[in-house]
N, C-alpha and C positions, 0 to 999 in steps of 0.2 A: 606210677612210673614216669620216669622226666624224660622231655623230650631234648635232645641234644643240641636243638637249637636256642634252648635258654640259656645253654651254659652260659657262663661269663666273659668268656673267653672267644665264642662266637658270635655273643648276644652285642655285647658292646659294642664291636667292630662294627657290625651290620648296623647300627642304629646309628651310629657315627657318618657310615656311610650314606647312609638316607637322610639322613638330615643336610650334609653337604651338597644334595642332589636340590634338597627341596630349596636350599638357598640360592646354589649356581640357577636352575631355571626359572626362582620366582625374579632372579636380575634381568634376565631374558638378557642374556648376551647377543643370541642372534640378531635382535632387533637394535643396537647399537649404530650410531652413525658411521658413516664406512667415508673414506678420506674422495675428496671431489676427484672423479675420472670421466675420461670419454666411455660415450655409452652406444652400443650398436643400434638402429633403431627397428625396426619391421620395415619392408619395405612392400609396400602397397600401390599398386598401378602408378608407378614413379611418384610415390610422395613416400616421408618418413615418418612411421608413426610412432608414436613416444607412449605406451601405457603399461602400466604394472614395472618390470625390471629395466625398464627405459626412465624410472627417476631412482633408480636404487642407486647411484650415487652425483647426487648436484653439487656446485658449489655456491657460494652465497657472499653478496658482499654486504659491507657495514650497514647497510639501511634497511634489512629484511631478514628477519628470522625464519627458518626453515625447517618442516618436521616431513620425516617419508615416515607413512603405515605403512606397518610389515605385520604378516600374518603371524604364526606360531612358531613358522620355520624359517625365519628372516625374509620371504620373498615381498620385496615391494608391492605395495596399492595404489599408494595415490601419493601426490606429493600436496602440502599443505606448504603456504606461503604468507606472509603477514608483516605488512608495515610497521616498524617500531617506531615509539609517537614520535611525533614531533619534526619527519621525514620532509622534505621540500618537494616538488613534483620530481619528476625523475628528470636526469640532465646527461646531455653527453658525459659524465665523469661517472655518471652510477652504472653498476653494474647490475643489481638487484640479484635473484634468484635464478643459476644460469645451467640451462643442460647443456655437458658440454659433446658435442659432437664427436665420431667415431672418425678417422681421417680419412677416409673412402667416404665417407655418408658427406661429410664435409664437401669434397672436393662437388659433388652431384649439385652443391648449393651456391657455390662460388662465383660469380658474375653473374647473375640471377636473381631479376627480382622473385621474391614467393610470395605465397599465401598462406597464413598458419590459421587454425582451428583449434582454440584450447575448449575442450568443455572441462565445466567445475559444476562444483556444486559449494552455495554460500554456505559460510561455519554458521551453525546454529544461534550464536553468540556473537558479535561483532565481524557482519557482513564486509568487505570493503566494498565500496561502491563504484569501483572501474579496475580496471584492469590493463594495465601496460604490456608489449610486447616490443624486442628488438634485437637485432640478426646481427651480432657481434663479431667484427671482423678486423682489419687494418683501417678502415676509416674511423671519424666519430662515430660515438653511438648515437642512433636516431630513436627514439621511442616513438611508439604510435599507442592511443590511449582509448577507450571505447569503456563507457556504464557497463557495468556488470549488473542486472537486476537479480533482486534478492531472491530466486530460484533455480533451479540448477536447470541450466542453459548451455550453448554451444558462440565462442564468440568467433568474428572471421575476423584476421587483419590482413592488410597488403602492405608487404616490407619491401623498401627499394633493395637493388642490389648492391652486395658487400664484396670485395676482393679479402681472400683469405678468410672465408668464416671460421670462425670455430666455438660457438656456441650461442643458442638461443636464449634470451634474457629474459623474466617473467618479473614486473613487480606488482603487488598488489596496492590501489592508493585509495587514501580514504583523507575525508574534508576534514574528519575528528580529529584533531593533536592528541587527547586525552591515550589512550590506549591500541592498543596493536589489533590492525584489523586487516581480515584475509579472507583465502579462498581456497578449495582444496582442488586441485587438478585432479581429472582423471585420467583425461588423454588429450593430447595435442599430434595435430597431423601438420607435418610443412610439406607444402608441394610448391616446386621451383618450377617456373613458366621461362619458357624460349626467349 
């Protein structure tokens, strides 16, 4: 006796349709780079903390390449950061790899100097060896720079105050010209001081 699901007429269609299934999820759409926005942060005994859905969408400029982990179902993990060779140190004109501020979170940062806390953890594979940070605003950019040793660490910077923030800068620098070297964030905390 046949079963009505081999017909040909039902059998086809359905395999048609599975197979379109198994392509659309093996491209993992969800995990797709999503276009640079402000991002709300957690707020934590007056500081703002950036981790998991607080890098699901950064932007980036010409001297750093940028990858966000996302789980199964598109939610962010960590954001991963890496100097493309050949990079000069960071200067008032780079932007590097930048979270950009929600405008309420923004304003709490505004004429204030802070304190940021990035913890990473080094890429398996070409470490960078310091780690830039800078609080982007209407003035230049000021970078402040600190080693990053090759274990997964917490680093502190103190950033002067910026009029009009709107977004924290990350670059990762490394001595090497040869190839693209980086660091994967997990979480960065800014707390603004009086």
């Amino acid at each position: 006796m046949r079963n009505w699901l081999f017909h040909p007429l039902v059998f086809y269609p359905l395999a048609i349709l599975f197979a379109a299934f198994v392509v659309l999820v093996s491209i993992k759409p969800q995990a797709w780079p999503r276009p640079p926005a402000p991002v709300a942060a957690q707020v934590q005994d007056g500081s703002l903390v950036f981790a998991g859905s607080g890098f699901n969408s950064p932007d980036t400029g010409p001297e750093e390449d940028i990858f966000v982990t996302r789980d199964f179902w598109g939610q962010a993990q960590s954001l991963r950061i890496a100097q493309k060779p050949g990079q000069p140190p960071p200067n008032a004109a780079a932007h590097g790899a930048r979270i950009l501020f929600a405008p309420e979170q923004a304003a709490m940062l505004a004429n204030r100097p802070v304190s940021v806390e990035v913890t990473y953890n080094p890429l398996p594979v070409n470490a960078a060896s310091s780690l830039a940070v800078s609080l982007e605003g209407e003035a230049p950019i000021q970078w402040v720079t600190q080693p990053s040793p090759p274990q997964p660490n917490t680093l502190r910077f103190e950033l002067p105050a910026q009029a009009g923030v709107s977004a924290l800068g990350l670059r990762a620098i490394s001595n090497e010209p040869d190839q693209a070297y980086g660091l994967e964030i997990t979480r960065v905390r800014v707390t603004p001081h009086p």
